[in-house]
N, C-alpha and C positions, 0 to 999 in steps of 0.2 A: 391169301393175304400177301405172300411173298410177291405176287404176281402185280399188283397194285403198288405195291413199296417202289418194285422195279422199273414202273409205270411213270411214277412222281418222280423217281429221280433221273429218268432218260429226258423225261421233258424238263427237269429243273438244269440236266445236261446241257442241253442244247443251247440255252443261253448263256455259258460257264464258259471256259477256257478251254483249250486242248486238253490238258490236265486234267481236268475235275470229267471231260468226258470221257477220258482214255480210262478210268476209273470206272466210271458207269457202266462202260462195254462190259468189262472185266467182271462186275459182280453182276449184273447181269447174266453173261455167261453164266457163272458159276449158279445162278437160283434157277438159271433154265436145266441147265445140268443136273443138278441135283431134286428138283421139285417142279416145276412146269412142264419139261419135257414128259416128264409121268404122269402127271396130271392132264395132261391132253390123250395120253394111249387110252388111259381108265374111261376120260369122258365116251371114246369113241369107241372103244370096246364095249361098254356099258350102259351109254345112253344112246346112241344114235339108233339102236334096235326102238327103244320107248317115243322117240319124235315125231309124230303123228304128221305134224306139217312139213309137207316137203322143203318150202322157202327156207324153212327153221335149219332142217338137217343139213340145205346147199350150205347155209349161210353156215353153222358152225364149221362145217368142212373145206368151205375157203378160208375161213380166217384163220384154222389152223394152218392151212399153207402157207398161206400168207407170213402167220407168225415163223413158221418154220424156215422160211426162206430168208427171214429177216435174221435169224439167228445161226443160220448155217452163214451168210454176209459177216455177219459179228465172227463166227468162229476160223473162216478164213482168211480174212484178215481182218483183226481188231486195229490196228491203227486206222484203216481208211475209214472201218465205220464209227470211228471215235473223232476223225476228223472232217466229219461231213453233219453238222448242226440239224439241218433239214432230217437228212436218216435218222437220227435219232429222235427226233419229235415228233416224225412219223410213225417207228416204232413206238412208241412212248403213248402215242397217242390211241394208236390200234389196240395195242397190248389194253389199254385201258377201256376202251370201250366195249372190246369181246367180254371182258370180265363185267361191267357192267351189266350187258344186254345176257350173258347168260343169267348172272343172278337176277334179275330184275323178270326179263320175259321166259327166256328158255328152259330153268330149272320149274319157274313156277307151271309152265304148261305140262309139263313131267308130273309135277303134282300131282293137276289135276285131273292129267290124264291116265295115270298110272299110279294109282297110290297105291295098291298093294304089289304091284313090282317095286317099287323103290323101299317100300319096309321087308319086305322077304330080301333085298342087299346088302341093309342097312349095317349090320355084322361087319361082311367085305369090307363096305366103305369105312368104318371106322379103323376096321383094320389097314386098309390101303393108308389113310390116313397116320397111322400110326407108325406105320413101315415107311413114309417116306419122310428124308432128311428133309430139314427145313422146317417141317409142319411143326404146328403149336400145339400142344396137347390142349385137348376139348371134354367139356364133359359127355359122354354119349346118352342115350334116351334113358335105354337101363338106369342109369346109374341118377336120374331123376333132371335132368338139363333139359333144358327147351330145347323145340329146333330145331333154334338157329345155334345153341352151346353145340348139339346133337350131332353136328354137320348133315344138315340136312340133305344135303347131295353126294352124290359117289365123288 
């Protein structure tokens, strides 16, 4: 969720003033910091063993570059990537659709290709989810939630 917030407001950035973008770098930062950056180690420690399709595994593991390139740009120097409109709705843009394309195609073919790998994790993941700053407390399967309440992915 953090990750999409971060998404809308890079591209709502880039339309905005100096100000309102040297902002967005800045919390940006801080949710990559604090919760993205982790959530990418998890995905790939975790799920890139389950990805059956090679295009699938290429494709998460550029876009993680990708995003990480963008965000090491943001971390050394925040003003130029705060004052460059383009970078940021670039980033904004990307950010957004990796999230997308995992939820949508990449987590569901884990589904269905590994569904009893992904429930013998399921624990981990709620835990991962619980240990990391940022995240929204969810309800998990146990405790009777759907899901998608469940977090249905590591």
């Amino acid at each position: 969720m953090g990750g999409l917030i971060q998404a809308r407001n890079l591209q709502r950035a880039a339309e905005e003033d100096g100000g309102t973008r040297a902002r967005a770098v800045a919390e940006f930062l801080r949710v990559w910091h604090a919760e993205i950056r982790g959530h990418f180690d998890d995905e790939e420690r975790l799920l890139i063993p389950l990805i059956a399709d090679p295009a699938s595994r290429e494709r998460l593991e550029r876009e993680h570059r990708e995003l990480r390139a963008f965000a090491e740009r943001c971390r050394i120097d925040p003003a130029a990537a705060g004052a460059d409109p383009e970078f940021l709705a670039r980033l904004g843009s990307l950010l957004h659709d990796h999230i997308r394309w995992e939820e949508r195609v990449l987590f569901e073919a884990i589904q269905r290709d590994h569904p009893d790998a992904l429930a013998a994790m399921l624990d981990h993941a709620n835990e991962i989810e619980r240990a990391r700053p940022g995240s929204r407390r969810r309800r998990t399967l146990s405790e009777g939630g759907t899901a998608e309440e469940g977090g249905r992915t590591p």
